[in-house]
C-alpha positions as CSV (number, residue, x, y, z in Angstrom):
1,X,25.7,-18.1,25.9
2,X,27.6,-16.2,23.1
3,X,25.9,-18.2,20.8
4,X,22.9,-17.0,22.0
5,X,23.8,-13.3,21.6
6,X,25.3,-14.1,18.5
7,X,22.1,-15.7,16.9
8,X,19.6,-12.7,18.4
9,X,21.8,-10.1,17.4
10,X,21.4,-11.7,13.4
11,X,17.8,-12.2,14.1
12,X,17.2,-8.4,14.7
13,X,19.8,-7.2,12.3
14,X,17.5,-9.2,9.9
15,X,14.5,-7.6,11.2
16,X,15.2,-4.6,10.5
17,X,16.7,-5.1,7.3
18,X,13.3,-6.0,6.4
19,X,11.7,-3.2,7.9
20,X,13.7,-0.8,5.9
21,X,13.4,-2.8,3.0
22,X,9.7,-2.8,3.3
23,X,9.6,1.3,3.9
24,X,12.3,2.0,1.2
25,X,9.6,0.1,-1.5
26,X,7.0,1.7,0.2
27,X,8.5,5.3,-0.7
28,X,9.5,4.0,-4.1
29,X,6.1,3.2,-4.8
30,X,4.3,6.0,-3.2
31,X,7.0,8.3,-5.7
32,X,6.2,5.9,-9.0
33,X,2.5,6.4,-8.1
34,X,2.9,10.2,-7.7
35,X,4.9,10.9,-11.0
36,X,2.6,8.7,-13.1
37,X,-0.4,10.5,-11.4
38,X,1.7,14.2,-12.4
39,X,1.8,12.6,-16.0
40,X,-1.5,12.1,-16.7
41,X,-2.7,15.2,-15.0
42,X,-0.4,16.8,-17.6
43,X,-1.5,14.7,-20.3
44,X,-5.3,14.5,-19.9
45,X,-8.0,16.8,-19.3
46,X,-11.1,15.9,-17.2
47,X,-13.5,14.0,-18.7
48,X,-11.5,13.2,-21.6
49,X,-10.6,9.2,-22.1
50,X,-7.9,7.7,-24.5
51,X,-9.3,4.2,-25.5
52,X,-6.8,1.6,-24.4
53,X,-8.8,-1.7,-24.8
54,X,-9.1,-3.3,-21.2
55,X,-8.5,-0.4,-19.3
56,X,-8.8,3.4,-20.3
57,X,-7.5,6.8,-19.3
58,X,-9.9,8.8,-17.8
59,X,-8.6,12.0,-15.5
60,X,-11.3,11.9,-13.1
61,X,-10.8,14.1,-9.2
62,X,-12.0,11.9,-6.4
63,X,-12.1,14.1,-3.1
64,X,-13.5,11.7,-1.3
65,X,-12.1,7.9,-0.1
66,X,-12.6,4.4,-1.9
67,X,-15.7,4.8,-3.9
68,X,-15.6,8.4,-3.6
69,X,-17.8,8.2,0.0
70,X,-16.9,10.4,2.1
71,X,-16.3,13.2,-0.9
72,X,-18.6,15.7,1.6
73,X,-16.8,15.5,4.5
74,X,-15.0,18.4,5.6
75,X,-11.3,17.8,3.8
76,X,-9.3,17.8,7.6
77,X,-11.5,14.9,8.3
78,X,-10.8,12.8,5.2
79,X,-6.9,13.8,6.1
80,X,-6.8,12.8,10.2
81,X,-8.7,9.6,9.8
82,X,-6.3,8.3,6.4
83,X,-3.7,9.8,8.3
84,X,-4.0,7.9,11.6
85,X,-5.4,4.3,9.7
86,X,-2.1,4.8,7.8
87,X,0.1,5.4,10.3
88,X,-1.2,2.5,12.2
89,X,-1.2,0.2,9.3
90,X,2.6,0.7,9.4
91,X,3.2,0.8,12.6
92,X,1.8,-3.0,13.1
93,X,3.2,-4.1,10.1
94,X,7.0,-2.9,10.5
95,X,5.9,-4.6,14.5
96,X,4.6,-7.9,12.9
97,X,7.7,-8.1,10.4
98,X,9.0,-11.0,12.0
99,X,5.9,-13.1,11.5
100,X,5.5,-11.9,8.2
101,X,7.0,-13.9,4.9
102,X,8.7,-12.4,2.1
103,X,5.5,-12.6,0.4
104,X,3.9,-10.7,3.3
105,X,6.3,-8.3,3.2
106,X,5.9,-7.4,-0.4
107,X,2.4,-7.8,0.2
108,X,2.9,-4.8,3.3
109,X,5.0,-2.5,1.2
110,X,2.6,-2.6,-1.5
111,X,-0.1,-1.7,1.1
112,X,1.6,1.1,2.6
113,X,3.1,2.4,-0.3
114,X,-0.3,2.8,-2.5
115,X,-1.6,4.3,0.8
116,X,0.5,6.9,1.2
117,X,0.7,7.4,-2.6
118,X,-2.9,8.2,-2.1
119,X,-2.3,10.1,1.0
120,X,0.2,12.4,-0.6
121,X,-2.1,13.3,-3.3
122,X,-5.0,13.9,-0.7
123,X,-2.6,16.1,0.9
124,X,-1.0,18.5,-1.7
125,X,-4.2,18.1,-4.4
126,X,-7.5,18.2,-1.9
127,X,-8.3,15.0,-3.7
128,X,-7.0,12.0,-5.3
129,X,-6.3,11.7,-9.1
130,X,-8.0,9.1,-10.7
131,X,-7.0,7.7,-14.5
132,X,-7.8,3.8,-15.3
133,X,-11.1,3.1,-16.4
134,X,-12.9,0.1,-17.0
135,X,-16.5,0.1,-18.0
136,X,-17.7,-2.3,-15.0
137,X,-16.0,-0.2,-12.2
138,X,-14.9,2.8,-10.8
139,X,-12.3,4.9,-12.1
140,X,-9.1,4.3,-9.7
141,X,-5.0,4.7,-10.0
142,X,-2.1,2.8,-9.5
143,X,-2.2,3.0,-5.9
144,X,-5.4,1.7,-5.8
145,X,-3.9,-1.5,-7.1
146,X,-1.2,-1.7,-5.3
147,X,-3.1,-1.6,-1.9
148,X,-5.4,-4.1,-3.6
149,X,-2.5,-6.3,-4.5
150,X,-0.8,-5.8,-1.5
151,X,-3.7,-6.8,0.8
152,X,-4.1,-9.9,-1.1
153,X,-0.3,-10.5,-0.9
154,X,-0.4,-10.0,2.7
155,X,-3.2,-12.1,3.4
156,X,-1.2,-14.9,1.3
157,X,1.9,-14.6,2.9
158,X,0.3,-14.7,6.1
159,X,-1.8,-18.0,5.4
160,X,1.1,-19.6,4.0
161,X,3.7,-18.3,6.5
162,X,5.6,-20.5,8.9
163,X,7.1,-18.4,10.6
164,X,6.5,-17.8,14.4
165,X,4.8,-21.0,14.6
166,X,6.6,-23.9,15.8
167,X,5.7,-27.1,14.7
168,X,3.8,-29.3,17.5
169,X,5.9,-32.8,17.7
170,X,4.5,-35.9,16.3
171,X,2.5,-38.1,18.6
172,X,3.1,-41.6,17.9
């Protein structure tokens, strides 16, 4: 029976060592996403573009979501509905955490960490800053990759996962 408790008691200390692990690199990406954003706000002006090859700067203002849709809704609106997908994002992630791989969970932090990079910006800017250009798409920002990244990452580590599953027995 102690063995029991024992081996539960490690399975949710591990839990949530993960779960703080996957909100500390959320923060830590929200916070690179925000100073690099506060750089090139500082360093370009709108409009202007500093030719990198692949991918250019371009300060561009995006009050809206993804895609800019959304840029005439009321600014409260654009906040509550981010606000509440986010939050709900992480809740069921930080829930799911067991299921989840480590590639899932990198996949997760990257998620919520662009989101709430994004988020943040909504929130103390009334818009998001946008700066990498590519000729072929819209202007975004590093939290637009990492949500991109991470939802890739998470749909990965969830295909390729193992865990939670246990394996049926061979029938001979």
């Amino acid at each position: 029976m102690s063995e029991d408790k024992s081996a539960t008691s490690a399975a949710l200390k591990a839990r949530n060592r993960a779960r703080v692990w996957m909100l500390v690199g959320s923060l830590a990406l929200a916070g690179a996403d925000l100073a690099v954003k506060a750089i090139v706000e500082r360093q370009l002006r709108e409009g202007q573009t500093i030719e990198g090859g692949f991918v250019d700067l371009r300060l561009h203002f995006n009050p809206g979501v993804a895609f800019s849709f959304g840029a005439n809704l009321p600014p409260i609106v654009i906040l509550l509905g981010t606000g509440a997908i986010i939050a709900g994002l992480a809740w069921f992630l930080l829930a799911s955490i067991k299921t989840l791989g480590r590639l899932g969970q990198v996949g997760g932090s990257l998620l919520i960490g662009g989101a709430l990079g994004n988020f943040l910006d909504r929130l103390v800017g009334g818009g998001v800053v946008d700066y990498l250009y590519v000729s072929w798409f819209s202007t975004f920002n590093l939290a637009d990759v990492f949500v991109s990244v991470g939802v890739g990452l998470l749909v990965l580590g969830t295909v390729f996962s193992t865990r939670g599953h246990t394996p049926e027995p061979d029938n001979p």
